[in-house]
C-alpha positions in Angstrom: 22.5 -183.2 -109.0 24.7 -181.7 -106.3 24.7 -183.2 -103.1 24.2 -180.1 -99.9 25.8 -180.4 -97.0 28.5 -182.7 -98.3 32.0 -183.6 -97.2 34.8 -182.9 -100.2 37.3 -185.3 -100.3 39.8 -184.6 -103.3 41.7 -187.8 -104.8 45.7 -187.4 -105.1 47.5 -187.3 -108.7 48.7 -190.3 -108.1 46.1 -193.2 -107.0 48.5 -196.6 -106.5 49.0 -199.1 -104.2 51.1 -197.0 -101.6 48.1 -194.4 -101.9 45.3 -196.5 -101.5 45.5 -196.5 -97.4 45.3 -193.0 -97.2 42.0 -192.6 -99.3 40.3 -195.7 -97.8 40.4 -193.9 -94.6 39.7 -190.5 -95.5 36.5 -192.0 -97.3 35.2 -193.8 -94.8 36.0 -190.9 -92.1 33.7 -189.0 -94.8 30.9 -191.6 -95.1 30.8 -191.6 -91.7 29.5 -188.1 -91.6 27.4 -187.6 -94.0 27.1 -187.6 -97.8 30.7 -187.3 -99.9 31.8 -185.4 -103.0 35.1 -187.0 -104.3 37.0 -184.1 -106.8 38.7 -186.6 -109.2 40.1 -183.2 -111.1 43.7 -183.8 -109.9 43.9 -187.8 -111.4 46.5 -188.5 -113.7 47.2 -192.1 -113.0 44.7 -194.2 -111.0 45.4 -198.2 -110.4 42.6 -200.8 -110.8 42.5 -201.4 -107.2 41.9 -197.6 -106.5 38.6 -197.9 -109.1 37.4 -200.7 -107.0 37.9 -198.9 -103.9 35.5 -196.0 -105.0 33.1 -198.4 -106.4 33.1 -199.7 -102.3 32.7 -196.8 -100.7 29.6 -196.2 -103.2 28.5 -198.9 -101.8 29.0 -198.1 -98.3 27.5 -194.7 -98.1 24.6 -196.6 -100.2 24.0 -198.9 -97.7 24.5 -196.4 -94.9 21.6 -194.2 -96.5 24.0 -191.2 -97.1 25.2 -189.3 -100.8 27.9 -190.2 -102.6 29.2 -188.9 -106.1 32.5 -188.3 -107.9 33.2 -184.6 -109.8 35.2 -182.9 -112.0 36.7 -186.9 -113.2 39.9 -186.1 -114.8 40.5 -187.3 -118.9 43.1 -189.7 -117.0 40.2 -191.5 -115.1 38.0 -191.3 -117.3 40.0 -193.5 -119.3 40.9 -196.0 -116.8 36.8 -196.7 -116.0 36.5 -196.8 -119.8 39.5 -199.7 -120.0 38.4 -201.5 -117.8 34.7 -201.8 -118.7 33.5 -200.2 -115.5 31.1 -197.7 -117.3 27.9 -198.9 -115.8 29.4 -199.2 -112.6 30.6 -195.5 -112.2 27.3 -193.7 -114.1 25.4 -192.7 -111.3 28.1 -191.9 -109.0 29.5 -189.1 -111.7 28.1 -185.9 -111.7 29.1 -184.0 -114.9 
């Protein structure tokens, strides 16, 4: 299910420590406005930490009543969730 009137914020090839800054702020600029669509198409290496991070601002935007979903999850990412046994925790924030 597509989220309308959302804010796109598109995750960097790279998702490490140094990066993680950056994308905390942008998302919760984003939450702050409204519902977010995160394009995870551009992933080829994402840290543990970074995971974690997305699973927060889920939260967040859940708590704040707004959307929140991940698209277009790269093979890369995909992987990582599946590693580290974080399945259930990213199913209903992936739209297919």
């Amino acid at each position: 299910m597509a989220i309308s009137n959302s804010i796109s914020v598109a995750l960097p090839p790279i998702i490490d420590l140094d990066a993680l800054d950056t994308i905390r702020d942008r998302l919760i600029d984003a939450i702050g406005l409204g519902a977010v669509v995160v394009d995870a198409s551009a992933v080829e290496r994402v840290s543990t930490n970074a995971l974690f991070l997305l699973v927060s601002a889920a939260e967040t935007a859940q708590v704040q009543q707004t959307g929140f979903a991940i698209q277009n999850v790269s093979a890369a990412m995909s992987v990582a969730i599946e590693r580290l046994g974080l399945n259930a925790r990213f199913s209903g924030m992936i739209e297919q």
